[in-house]
C-alpha positions in Angstrom: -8.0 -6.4 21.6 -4.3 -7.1 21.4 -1.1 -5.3 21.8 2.6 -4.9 21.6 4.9 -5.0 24.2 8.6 -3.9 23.0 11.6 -4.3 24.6 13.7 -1.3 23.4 17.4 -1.4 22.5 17.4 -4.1 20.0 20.2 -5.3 17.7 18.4 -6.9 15.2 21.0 -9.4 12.9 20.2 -11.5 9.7 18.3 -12.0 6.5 14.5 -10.9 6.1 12.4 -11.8 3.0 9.5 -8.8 2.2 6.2 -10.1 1.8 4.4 -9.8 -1.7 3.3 -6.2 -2.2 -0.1 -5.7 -0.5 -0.8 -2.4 -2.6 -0.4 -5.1 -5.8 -2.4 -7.6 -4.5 -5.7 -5.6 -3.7 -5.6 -4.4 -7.5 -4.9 -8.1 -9.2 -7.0 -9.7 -6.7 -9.9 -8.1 -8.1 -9.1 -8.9 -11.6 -10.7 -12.4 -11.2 -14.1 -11.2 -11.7 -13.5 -10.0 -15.0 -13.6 -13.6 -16.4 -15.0 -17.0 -15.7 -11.4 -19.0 -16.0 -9.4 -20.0 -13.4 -6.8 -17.5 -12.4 -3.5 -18.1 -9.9 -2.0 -15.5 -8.3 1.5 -16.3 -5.8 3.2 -14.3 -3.5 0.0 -13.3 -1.4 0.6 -12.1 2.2 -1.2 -13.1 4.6 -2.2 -9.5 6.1 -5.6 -8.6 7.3 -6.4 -6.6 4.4 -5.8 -9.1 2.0 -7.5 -11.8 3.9 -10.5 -9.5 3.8 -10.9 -8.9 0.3 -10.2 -12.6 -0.6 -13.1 -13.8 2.0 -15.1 -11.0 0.4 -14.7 -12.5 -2.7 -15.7 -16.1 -1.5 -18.8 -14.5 0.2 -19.4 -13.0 -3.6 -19.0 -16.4 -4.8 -16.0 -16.6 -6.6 -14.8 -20.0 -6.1 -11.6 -19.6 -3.8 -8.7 -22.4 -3.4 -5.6 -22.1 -1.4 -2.8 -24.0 -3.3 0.0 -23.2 -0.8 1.4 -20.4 2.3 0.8 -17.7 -0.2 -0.4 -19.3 -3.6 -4.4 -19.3 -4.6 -6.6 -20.1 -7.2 -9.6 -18.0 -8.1 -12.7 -18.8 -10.4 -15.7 -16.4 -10.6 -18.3 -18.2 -13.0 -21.4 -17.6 -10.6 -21.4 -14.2 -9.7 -24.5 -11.8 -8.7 -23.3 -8.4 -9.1 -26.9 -7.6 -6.7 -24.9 -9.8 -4.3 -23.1 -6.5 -3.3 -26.1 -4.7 -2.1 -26.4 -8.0 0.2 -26.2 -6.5 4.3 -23.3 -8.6 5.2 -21.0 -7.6 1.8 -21.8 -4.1 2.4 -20.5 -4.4 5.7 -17.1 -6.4 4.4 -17.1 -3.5 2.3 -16.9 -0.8 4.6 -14.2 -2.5 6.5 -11.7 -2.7 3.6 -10.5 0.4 1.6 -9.1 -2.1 -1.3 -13.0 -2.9 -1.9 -13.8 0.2 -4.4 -11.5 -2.0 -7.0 -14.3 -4.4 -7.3 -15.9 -1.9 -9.0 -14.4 -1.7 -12.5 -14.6 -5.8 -13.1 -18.3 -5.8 -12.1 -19.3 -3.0 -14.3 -16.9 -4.2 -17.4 -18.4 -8.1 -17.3 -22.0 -7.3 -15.9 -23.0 -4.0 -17.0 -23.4 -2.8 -13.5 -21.9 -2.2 -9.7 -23.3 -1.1 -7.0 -20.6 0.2 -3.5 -20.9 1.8 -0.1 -18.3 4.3 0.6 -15.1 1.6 1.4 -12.9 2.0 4.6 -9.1 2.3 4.9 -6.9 4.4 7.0 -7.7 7.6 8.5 -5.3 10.0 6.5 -7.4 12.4 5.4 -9.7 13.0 2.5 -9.4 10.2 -0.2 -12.2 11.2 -2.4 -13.8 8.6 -5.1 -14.1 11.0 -8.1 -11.7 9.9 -10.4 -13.1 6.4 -10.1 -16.0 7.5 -11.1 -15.7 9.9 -13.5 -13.6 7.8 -15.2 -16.7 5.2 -15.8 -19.2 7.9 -16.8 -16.2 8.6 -19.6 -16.8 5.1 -20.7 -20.7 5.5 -21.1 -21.6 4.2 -17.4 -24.5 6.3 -15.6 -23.5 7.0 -11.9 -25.9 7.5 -8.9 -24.9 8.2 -5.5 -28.3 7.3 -3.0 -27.9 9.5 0.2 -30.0 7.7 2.1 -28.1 4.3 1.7 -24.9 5.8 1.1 -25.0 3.5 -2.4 -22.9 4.0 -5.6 -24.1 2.9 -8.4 -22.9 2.8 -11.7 -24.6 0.7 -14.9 -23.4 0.5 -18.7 -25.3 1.8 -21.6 -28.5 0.5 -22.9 -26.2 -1.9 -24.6 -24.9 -3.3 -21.9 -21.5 -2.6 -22.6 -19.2 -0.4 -22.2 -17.4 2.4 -24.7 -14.0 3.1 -25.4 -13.0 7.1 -24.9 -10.4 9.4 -24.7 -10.0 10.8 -21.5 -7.6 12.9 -19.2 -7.8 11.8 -15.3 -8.1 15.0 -13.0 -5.3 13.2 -10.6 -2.6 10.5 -11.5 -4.5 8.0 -9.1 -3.0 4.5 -8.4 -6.5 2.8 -7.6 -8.3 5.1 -9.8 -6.5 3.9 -13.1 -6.7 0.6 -11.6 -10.5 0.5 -11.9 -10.5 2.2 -14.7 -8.2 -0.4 -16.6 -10.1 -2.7 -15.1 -13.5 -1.4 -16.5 -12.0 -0.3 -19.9 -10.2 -4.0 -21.1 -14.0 -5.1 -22.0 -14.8 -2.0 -23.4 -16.1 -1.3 -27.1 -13.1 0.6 -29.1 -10.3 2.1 -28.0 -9.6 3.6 -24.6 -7.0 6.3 -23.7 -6.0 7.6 -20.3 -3.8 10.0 -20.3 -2.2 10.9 -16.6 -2.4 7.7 -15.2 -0.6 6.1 -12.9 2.4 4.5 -13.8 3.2 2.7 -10.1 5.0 -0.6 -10.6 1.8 -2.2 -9.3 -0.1 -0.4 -12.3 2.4 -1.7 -14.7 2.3 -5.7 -13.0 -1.7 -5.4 -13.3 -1.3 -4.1 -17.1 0.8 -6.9 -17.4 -1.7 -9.8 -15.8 -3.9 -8.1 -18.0 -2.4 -8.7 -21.1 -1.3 -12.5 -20.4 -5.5 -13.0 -19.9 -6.3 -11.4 -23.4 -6.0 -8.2 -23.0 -4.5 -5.3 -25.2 -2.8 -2.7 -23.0 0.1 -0.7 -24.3 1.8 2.4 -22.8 2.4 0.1 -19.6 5.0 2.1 -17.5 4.1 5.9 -18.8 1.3 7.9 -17.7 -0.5 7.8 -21.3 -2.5 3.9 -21.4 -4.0 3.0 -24.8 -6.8 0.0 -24.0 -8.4 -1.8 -27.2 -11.3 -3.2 -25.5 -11.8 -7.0 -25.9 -15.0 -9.7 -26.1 -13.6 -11.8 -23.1 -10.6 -12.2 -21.0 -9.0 -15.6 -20.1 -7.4 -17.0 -17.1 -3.9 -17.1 -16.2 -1.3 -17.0 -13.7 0.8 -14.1 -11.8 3.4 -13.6 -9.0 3.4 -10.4 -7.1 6.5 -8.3 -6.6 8.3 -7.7 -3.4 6.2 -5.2 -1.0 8.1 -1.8 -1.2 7.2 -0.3 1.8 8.0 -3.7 3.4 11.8 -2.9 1.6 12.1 0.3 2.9 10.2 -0.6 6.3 13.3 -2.9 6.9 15.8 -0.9 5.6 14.6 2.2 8.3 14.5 -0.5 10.9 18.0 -1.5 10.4 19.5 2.0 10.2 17.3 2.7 13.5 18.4 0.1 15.7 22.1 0.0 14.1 21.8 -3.3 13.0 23.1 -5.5 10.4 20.3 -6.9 8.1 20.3 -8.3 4.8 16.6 -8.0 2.6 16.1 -11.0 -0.1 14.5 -10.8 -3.3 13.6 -6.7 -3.1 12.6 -6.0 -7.1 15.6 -3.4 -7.0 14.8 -2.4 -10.5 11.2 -1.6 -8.8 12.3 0.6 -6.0 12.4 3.9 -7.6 13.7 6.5 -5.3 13.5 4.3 -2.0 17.1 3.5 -2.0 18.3 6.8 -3.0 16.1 8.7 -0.6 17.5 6.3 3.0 21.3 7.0 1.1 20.2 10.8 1.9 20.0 9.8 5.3 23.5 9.0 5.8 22.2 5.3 5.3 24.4 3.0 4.0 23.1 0.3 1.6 24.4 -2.3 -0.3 23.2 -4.1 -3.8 24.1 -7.5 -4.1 22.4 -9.1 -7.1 18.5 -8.6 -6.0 19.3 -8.4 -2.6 19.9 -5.1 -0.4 22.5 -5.3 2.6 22.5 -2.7 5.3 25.3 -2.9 7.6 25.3 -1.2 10.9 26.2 2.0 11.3 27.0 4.2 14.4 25.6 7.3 13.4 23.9 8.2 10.1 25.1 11.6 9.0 21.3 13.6 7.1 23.1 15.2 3.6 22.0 18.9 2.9 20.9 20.5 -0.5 23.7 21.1 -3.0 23.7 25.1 -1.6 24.2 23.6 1.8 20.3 24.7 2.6 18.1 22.1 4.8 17.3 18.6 3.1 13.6 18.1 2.0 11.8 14.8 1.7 8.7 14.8 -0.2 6.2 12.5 -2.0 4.8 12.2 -4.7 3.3 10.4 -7.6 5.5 7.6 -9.2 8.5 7.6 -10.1 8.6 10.3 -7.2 8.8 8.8 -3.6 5.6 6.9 -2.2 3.6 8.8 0.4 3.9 5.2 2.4 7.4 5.5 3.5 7.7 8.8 4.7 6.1 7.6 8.1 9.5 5.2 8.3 11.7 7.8 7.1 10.8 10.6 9.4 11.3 8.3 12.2 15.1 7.4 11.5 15.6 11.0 10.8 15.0 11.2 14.7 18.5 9.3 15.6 20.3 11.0 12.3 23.0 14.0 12.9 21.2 16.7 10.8 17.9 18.2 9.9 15.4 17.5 7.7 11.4 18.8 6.2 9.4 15.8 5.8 6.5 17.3 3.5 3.2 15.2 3.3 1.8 16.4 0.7 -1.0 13.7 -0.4 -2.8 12.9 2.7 -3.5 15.8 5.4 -3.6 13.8 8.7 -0.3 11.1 8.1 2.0 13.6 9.9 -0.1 13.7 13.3 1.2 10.5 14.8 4.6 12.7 15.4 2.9 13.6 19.0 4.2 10.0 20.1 7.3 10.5 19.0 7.8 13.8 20.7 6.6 12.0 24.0 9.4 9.6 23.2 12.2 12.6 23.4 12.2 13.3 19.7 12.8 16.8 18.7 10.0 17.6 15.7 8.0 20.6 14.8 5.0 20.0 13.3 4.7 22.8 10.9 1.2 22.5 9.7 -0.5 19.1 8.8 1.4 18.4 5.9 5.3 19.6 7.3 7.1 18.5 9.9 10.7 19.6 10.6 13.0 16.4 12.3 16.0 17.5 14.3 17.9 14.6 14.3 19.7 14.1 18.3 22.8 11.9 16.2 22.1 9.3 19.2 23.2 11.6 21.7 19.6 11.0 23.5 17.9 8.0 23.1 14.3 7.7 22.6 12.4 6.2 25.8 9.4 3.7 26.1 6.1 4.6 26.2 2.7 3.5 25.5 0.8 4.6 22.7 -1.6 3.9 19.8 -1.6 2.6 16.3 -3.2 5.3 14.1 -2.5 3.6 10.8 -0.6 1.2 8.8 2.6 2.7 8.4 2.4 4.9 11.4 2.3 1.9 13.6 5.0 0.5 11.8 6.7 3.3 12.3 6.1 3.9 16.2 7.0 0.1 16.1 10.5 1.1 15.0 10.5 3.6 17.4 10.0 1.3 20.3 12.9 -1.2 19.4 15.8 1.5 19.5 14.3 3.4 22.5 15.3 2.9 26.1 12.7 0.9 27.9 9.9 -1.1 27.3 7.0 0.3 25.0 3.5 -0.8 24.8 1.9 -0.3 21.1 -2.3 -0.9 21.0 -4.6 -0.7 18.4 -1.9 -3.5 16.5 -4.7 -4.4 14.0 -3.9 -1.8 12.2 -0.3 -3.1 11.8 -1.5 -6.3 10.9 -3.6 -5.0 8.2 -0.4 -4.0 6.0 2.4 -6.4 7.8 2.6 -10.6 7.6 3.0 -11.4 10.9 6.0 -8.6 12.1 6.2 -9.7 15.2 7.4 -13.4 14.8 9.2 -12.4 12.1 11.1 -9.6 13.5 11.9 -11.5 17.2 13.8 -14.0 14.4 16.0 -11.5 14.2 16.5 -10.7 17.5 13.7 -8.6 18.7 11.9 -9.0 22.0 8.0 -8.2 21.0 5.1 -9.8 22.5 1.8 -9.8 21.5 -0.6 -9.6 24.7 -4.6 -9.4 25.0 -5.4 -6.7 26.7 -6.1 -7.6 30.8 -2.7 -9.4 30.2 
């Protein structure tokens, strides 16, 4: 097992490129199996989770070649959806949280699926129901085996799906995903009304549509799908990660450096930008790119009535649950206070405990609040060791690390490595000091 050793204190100084968006690539990824033409997606990171599905996919037998650093080419013409009841898929399966999007191609092209419960981070609940419901609206029968822990789902006596009005019970990003995905082959017309309307939504609508496709509504919460025969192939590029964007932008304001992010998908951002500007965070637009300059202290703004500032998520165009992890670190080393209130996932707020052993001032409130008092760099955060209990936690303790005083040790890495290309060389470009060490080391 590997881990992180930081070297706190770090002025960080230059330009950074995000990675494509990871949350994008496990949705379009999957969109290969809905046809038997060759389709090219570019901008793939090369993160752990991504890796996964793609070698998943392969073991499937979708015919996978790698074109370039982050371009491939996908071609499913021999696929067994049975393949997924297979020991060693079922396994891949549970490791990978991205997996349950497989669903909705299988069922639209072969009339059935079959899925173990997927993996992911440990958040909290993230319940499947939407998923599913949404196929039994389209005529698909559902069975959950207790015994093998199998879904299954299978069209109609037909053999294909049928088009239906419905109204999701939560505006879920992976949820309309799969259903789009499962509702493009459809018979008639499909309506989902409350869906997600997430950028990566909208760029899968789009791929979508360039393979045959007829989506419209793309961008609202209110998708009208007339269900086609067959889809084509064709080519995409995925759009800047935005937790990558806003993962650098905290890291910059946290270790008071200068940094300058390339090619962020501004018009894609949403409330990221605004919400770090809250902060005291200075940011700078120029053209596509964002420029944050260092600052000596980051003052946290108040409500309009002078009461306390609260950060909250929420389904897009509100703030992505993703970042507030990032956010409530920097808060730490603001002048001010702020409520960081988790409301999606109940367990994403109890990685704070490290930071507290690091000299951060934080009330946890309850599971989904936690109150930051920021020290306005008057007492530095100090180096300790301590474990990676997600994605963006890990990111966020990573952040930590650099701007503390000492030297920090950060295990359980794979974690990071699941959502982040390579941080660690690409941050000690910069000017970091991180080293990644086998344990015994």
């Amino acid at each position: 097992m590997q881990y992180f050793e930081v070297a706190g204190k770090a002025r960080l100084n230059g330009v950074i490129q995000p990675q494509g968006a990871k949350n994008e690539a496990l949705q379009v990824i999957c969109t290969v199996l809905l046809t038997d033409q060759p389709v090219v997606i570019r901008n793939i990171p090369e993160i752990l989770d991504v890796m996964r599905l793609i070698e998943l996919l392969a073991h499937m037998g979708v015919e996978v070649t790698r074109l370039g650093p982050d371009a491939w080419q996908f071609q499913s013409r021999n696929i067994d959806p049975e393949c997924m009841l297979r020991p060693d898929i079922k396994k891949e399966v549970m490791a990978l949280r991205g997996s349950v999007m497989l669903v909705g191609p299988l069922l639209a092209r072969f009339g059935k699926a079959y899925m173990v419960k997927p993996g992911g981070d440990k958040i909290g609940r993230r319940r499947l129901d939407t998923h599913f419901m949404g196929m039994m609206a389209l005529g698909a029968d559902f069975h959950y085996d207790t015994q093998t822990g199998v879904y299954a789902v299978t069209a109609p006596g037909s053999g294909r799906l049928q088009g239906k009005y419905m109204l999701l019970d939560e505006a879920s990003v992976t949820g309309t995903a799969n259903i789009v995905m499962a509702a493009v082959l459809a018979q008639g017309t499909t309506t989902i009304y409350n869906a997600a309307c997430e950028p990566y939504v909208q760029q899968l609508c789009a791929m979508l549509n360039r393979m045959g496709a007829r989506i419209s509504g793309v961008g609202s919460n209110l998708l009208t799908i007339e269900g086609v025969d067959s889809l084509g192939g064709t080519e995409h590029r995925l759009l800047a990660d935005m937790i990558e964007v806003g993962s650098f932008i905290g890291l910059a304001a946290m270790t008071q450096s200068a940094l300058t992010i390339k090619g962020c998908n501004i018009p894609y951002l949403g409330l990221i930008p605004d919400t770090f500007r809250r902060l005291g965070i200075v940011l700078e637009e120029q053209g596509d790119d964002l420029h944050v300059p260092a600052q000596e202290l980051c003052q946290i703004d108040t409500f309009i009535d002078g009461s306390i500032l609260t950060i909250s998520d929420h389904t897009w165009p509100g703030l992505t649950p993703d970042l507030l992890s990032i956010l409530l670190v920097v808060a730490t080393q603001c002048k001010g206070t702020v409520l960081i209130h988790q409301k999606m996932f109940e367990s994403r707020l109890f990685f704070v405990d490290k930071l507290i052993d690091m000299g951060a001032q934080i009330i946890l409130c309850d599971p989904h609040r936690a109150t930051v008092i920021g020290l306005a760099r008057q007492q530095r955060l100090r180096g300790i060791s301590m474990t990676s209990p997600d994605i963006r936690a890990g990111v966020a303790l990573l952040i930590a690390a650099l701007s503390a005083e000492g030297t920090s040790r950060i295990y359980n890495i794979e974690q990071i490595d699941r959502g982040y290309q390579h941080i660690d060389t690409r941050l000690n470009a910069l000017g970091a000091h991180i080293q990644r060490l086998e344990q015994g080391e």
